[in-house]
C-alpha positions as CSV (number, residue, x, y, z in Angstrom):
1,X,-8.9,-6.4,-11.0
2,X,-11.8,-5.3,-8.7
3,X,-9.9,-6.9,-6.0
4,X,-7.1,-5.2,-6.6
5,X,-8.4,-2.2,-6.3
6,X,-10.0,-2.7,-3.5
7,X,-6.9,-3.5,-1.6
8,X,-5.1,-0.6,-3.1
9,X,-7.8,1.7,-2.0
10,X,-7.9,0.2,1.9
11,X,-4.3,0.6,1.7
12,X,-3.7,4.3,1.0
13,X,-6.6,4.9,3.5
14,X,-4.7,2.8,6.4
15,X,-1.0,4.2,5.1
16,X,-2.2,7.7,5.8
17,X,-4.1,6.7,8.8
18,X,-0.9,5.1,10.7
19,X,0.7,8.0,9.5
20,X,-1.6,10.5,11.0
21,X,-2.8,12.3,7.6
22,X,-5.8,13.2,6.5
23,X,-7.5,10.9,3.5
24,X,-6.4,12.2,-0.1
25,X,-9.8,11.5,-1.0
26,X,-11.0,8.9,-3.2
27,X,-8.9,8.8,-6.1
28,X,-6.0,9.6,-4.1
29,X,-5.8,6.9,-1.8
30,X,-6.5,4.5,-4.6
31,X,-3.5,5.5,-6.5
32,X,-1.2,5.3,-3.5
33,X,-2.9,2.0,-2.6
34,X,-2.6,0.7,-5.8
35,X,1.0,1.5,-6.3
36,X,2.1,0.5,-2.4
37,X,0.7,-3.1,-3.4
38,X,3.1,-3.0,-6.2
39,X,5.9,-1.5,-4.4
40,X,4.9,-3.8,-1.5
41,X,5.1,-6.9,-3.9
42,X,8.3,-6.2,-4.6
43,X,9.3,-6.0,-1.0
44,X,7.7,-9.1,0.1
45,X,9.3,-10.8,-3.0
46,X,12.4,-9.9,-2.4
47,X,12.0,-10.5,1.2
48,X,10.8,-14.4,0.3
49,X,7.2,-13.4,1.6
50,X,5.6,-13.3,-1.3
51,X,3.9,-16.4,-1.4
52,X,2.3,-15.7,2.0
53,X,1.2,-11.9,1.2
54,X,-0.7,-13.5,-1.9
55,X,-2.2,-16.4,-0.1
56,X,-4.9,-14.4,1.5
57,X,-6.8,-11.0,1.7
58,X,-5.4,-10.2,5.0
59,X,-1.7,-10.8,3.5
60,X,-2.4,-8.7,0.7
61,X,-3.9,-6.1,2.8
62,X,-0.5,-6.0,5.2
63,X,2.1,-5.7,1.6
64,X,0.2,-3.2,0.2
65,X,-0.2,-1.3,3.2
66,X,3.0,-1.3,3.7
67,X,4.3,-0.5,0.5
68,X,1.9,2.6,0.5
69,X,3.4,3.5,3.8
70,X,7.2,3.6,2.1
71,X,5.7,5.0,-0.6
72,X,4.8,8.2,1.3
73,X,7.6,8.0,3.5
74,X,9.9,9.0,0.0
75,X,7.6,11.4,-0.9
76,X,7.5,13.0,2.4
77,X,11.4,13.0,1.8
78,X,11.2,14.2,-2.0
79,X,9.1,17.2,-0.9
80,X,11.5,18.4,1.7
């Protein structure tokens, strides 16, 4: 679970930096982390990557950033 968190928290930190935003602080790059690694999960799984996102921390690192990076991208959409 720690792990996971972890991830999910490097993740909303590197989503917003590729994106060129400023951190949402703590708490707010751990929630987008944490739910880019699930939305990420999904995208790899469907994508037949799964198995080699999971296999190491790198690969987790690379769904979950991505999936936090989608995941802004629609909110960025929503707000506007």
């Amino acid at each position: 679970m720690i792990y996971f968190l972890l991830i999910g928290l490097a993740a909303g930190w590197l989503a917003g930096k590729i994106l060129g935003r400023r951190s949402f602080g703590l708490i707010g790059d751990l929630v987008i982390g944490v739910l880019g690694a699930l939305l990420g999960g999904v995208l790899f799984k469907l994508l037949g990557l799964a198995v080699a996102a999971a296999a190491t921390l790198l690969g987790s690192l690379i769904a979950a950033t991505v999936g936090a990076i989608l995941l802004l991208l629609v909110l960025d959409k929503i707000k506007r």
